[in-house]
C-alpha positions in Angstrom: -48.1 -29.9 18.2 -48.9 -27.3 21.2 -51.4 -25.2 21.3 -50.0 -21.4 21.1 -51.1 -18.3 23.7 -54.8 -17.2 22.7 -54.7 -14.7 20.3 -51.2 -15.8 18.7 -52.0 -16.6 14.7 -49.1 -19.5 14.3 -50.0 -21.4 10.9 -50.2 -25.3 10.9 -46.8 -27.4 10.9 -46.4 -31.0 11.6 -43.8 -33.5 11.2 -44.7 -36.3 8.5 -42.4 -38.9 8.3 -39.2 -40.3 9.7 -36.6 -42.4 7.8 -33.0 -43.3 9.1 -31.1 -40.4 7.4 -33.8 -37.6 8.2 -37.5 -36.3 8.9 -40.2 -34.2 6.9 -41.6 -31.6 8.3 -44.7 -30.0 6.8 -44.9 -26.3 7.2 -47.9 -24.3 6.0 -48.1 -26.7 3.2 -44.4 -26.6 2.0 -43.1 -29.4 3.3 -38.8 -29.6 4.3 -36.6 -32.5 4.7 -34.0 -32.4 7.9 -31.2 -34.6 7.1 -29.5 -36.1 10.5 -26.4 -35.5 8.3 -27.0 -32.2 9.1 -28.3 -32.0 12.2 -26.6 -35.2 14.1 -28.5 -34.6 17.1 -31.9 -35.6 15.9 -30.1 -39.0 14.5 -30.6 -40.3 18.4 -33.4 -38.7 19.5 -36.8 -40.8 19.9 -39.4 -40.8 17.1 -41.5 -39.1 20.3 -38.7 -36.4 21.2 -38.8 -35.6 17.0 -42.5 -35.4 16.6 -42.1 -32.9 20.0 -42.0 -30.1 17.8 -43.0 -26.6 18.8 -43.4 -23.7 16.9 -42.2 -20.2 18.6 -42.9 -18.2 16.0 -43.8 -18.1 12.6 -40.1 -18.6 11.7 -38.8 -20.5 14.6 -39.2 -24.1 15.8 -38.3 -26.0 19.0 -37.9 -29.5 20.2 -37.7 -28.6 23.7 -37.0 -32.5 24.9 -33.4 -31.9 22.7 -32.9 -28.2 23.4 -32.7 -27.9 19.1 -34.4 -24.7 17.1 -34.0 -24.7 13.8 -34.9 -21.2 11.6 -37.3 -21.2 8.8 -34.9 -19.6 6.7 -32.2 -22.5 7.3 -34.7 -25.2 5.7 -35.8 -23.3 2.7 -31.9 -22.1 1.7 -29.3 -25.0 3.0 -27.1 -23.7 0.8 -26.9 -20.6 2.7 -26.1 -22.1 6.3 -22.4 -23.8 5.4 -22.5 -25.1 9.3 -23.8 -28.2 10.0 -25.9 -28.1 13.2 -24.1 -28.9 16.6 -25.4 -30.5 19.8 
């Protein structure tokens, strides 16, 4: 986890386990599950490059190491992104 600009309020978020089909993420306690299904390009990425994550905003996160951001909104309603994720 990096630190954020002083002064920026970004809530706590950490990833919290890895498995071969996916990762958990915990994000201001809720935590989401990233299937590799989904999003192929974490599949062969290093358990480092995964736990890499940055947050950009309250809604947005970054694993800068894999050039992948993935929207708030697309973990809490799957069903509403039909596209799977593409490197």
């Amino acid at each position: 986890m990096s630190s954020s600009l002083p002064g920026t309020n970004i809530s706590y978020f950490e990833v919290t386990n890895i498995t071969s089909v996916g990762f958990w993420i915990l994000i201001d306690n809720k935590e989401y599950f990233v299937p590799f299904e989904d999003y192929p390009a974490f599949r062969i990425a290093t358990i480092a490059q995964i736990y890499a994550v940055q947050r950009v905003s309250p809604t947005q996160f970054n694993w800068p190491e894999l050039d992948i951001d993935i929207e708030l909104d697309a973990l809490e309603h799957p069903d509403q992104y039909s596209l799977t994720f593409r490197a």
